[in-house]
Rosetta silent file (secondary structure, phi, psi, omega in degrees, C-alpha in Angstrom):
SEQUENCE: XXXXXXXXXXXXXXXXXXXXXXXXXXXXXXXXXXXXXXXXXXXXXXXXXXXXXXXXXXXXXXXXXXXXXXXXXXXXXXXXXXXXXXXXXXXXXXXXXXXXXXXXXXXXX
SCORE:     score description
SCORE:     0.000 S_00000001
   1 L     0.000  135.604 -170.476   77.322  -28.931   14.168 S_00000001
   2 L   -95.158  141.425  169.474   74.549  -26.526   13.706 S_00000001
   3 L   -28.616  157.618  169.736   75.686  -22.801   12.907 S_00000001
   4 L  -115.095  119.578 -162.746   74.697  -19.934   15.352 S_00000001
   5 L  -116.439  162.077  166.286   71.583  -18.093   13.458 S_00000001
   6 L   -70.380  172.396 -150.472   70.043  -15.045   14.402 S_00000001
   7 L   -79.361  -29.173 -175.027   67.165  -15.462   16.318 S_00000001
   8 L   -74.277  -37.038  158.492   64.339  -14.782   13.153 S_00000001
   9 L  -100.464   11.140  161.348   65.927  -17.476   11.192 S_00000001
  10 L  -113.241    3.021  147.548   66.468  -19.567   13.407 S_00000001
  11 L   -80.708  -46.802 -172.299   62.822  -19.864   14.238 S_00000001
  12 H   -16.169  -54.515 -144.151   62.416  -19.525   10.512 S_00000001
  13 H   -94.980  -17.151  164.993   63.944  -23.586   10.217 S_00000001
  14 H   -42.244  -82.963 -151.734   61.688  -24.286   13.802 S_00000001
  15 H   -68.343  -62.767 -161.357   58.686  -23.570   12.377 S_00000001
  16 H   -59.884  -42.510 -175.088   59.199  -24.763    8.960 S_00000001
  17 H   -54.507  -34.740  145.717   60.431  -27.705    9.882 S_00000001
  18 H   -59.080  -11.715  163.628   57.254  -28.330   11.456 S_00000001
  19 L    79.650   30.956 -177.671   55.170  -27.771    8.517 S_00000001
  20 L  -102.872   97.097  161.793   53.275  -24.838   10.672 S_00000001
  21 H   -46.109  -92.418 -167.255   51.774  -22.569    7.181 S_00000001
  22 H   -38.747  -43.324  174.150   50.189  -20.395   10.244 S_00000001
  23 H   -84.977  -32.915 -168.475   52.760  -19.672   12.589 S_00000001
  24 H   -38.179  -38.471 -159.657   55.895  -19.242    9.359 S_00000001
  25 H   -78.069  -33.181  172.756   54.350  -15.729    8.061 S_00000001
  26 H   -58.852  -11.972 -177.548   54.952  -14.315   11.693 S_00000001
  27 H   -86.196   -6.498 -171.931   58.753  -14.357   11.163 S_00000001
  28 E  -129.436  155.478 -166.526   58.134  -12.217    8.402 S_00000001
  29 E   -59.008  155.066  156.330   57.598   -8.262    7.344 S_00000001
  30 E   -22.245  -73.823 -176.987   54.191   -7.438    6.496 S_00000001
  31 E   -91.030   25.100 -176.129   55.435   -6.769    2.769 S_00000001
  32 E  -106.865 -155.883 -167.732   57.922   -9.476    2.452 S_00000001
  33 E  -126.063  131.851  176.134   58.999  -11.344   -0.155 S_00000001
  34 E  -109.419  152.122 -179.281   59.926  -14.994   -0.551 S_00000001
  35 E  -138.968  119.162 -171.370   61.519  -16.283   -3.986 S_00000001
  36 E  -144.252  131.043 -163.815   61.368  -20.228   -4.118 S_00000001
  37 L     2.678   78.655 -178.110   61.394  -22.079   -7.509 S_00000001
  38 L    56.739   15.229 -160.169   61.512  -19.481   -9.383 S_00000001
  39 E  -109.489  147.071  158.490   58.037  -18.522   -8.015 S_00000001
  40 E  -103.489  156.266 -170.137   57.603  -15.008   -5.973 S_00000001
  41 E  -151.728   99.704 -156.401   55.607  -14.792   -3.491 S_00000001
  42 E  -119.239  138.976 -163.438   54.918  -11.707   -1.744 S_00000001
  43 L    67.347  171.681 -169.285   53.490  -10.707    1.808 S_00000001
  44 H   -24.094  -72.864  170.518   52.103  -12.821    4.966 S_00000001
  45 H    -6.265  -86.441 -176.490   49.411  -14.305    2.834 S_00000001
  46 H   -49.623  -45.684 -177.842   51.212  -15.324   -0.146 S_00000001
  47 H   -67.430  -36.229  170.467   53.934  -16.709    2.088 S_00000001
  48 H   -79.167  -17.159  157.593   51.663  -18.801    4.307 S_00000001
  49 H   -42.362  -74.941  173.332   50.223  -19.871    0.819 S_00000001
  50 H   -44.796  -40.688  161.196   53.467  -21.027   -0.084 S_00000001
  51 H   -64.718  -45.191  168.312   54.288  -22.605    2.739 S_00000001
  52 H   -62.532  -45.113  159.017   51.338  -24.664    2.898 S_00000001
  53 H   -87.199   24.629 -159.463   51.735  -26.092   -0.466 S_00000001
  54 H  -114.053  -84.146 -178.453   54.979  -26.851   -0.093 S_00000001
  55 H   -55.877  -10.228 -172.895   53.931  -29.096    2.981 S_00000001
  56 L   -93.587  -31.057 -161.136   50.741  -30.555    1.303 S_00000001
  57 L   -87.170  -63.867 -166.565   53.372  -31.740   -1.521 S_00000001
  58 L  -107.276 -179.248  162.517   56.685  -33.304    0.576 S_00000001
  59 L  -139.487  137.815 -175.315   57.507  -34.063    3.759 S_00000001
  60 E  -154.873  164.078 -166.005   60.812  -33.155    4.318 S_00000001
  61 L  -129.136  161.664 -176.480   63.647  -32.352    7.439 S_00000001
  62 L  -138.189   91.943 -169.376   65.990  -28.662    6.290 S_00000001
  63 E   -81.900   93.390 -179.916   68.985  -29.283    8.350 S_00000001
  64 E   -93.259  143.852 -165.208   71.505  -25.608    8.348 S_00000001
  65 E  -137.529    4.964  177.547   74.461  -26.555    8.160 S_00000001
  66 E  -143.852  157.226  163.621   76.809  -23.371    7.222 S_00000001
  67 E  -153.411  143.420 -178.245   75.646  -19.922    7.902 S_00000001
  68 E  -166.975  151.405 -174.643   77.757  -16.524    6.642 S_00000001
  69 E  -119.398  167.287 -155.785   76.856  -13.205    5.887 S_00000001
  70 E  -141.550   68.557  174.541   77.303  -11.492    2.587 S_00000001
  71 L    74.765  -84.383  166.299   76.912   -7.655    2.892 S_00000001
  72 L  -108.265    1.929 -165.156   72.561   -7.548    4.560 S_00000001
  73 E  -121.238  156.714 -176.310   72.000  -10.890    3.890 S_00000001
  74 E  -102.386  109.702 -176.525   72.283  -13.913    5.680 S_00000001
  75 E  -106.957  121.655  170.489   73.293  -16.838    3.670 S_00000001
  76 E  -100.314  143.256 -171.227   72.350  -20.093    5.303 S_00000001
  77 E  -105.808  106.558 -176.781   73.500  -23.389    3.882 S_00000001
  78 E  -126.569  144.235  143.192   70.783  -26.396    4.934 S_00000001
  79 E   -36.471   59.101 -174.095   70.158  -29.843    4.348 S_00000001
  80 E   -90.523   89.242 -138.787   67.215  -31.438    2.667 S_00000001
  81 L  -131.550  129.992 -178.109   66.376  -34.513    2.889 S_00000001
  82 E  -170.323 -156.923  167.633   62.648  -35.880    2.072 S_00000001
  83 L  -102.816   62.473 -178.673   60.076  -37.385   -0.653 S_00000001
  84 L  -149.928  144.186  179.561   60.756  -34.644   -3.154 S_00000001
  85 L   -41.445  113.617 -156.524   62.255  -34.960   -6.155 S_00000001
  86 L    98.065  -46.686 -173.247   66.395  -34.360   -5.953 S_00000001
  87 L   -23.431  139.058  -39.250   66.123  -35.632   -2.234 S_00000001
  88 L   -81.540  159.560 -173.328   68.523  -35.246   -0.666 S_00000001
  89 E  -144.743  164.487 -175.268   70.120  -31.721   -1.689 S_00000001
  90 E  -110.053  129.205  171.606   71.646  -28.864   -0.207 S_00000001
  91 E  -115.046  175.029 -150.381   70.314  -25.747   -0.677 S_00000001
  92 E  -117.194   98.744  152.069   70.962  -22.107   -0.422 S_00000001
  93 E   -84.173   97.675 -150.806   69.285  -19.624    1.602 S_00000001
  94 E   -77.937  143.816  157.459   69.752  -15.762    1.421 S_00000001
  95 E  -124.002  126.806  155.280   67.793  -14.105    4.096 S_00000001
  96 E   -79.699  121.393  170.342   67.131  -10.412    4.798 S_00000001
  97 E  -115.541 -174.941 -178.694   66.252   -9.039    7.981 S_00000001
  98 E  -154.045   82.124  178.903   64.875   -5.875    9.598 S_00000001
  99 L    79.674 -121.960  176.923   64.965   -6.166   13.049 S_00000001
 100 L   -71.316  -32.621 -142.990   63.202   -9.537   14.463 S_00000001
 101 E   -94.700  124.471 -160.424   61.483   -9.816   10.770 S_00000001
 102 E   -98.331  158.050 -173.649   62.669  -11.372    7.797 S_00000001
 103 E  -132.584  -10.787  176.206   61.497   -8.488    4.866 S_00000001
 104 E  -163.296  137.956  177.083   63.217  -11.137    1.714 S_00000001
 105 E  -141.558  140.624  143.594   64.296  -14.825    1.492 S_00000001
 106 E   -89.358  146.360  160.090   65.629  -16.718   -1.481 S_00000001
 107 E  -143.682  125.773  157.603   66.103  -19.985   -1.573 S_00000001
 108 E  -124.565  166.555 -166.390   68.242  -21.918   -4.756 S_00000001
 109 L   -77.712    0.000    0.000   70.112  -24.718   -5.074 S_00000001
């Protein structure tokens, strides 16, 4: 059963799931920040950057499969299953919003 997400992260897992680099950075602040293996990556740019080489590398499906919040953040729990190394693993995503707009996401195992 999938969790009931806010509306910003639950395009977030839309889009990504679709491997769309162009449309991802619209879910997100201007200035925000993503932190993904151990790399930061900060504003639209960098984040559609990120995205794209991410999708250039695997192919992969992100499945959420817990969601709970933890003081501003949104921690979502998804499913990853692909051609990347670890495959498949569950991973951890904190998200920040600010209105529709995600402004910080983590993601660790």
């Amino acid at each position: 059963m999938t969790p009931s997400l806010p509306p910003a992260i639950a395009a977030f897992f839309d889009v990504d799931e679709a491997g769309d680099a162009v449309a991802l950075p619209h879910g997100f602040a201007e200035d925000a920040v993503v932190i993904d293996e151990r790399r930061t990556h900060t504003g639209r740019d960098a984040i559609a950057a990120w995205k794209a080489e991410a999708s250039a590398k695997y192919t992969y499906t992100a499945k959420p499969v817990a969601a709970a919040g933890e003081g501003e953040r949104i921690i979502v729990t998804a499913h990853l299953d692909g051609d990347f190394p670890g495959s498949p693993i569950d991973l951890r995503y904190a998200f920040t919003l600010a209105g529709d707009l995600i402004t910080r996401l983590e993601i660790a195992p």
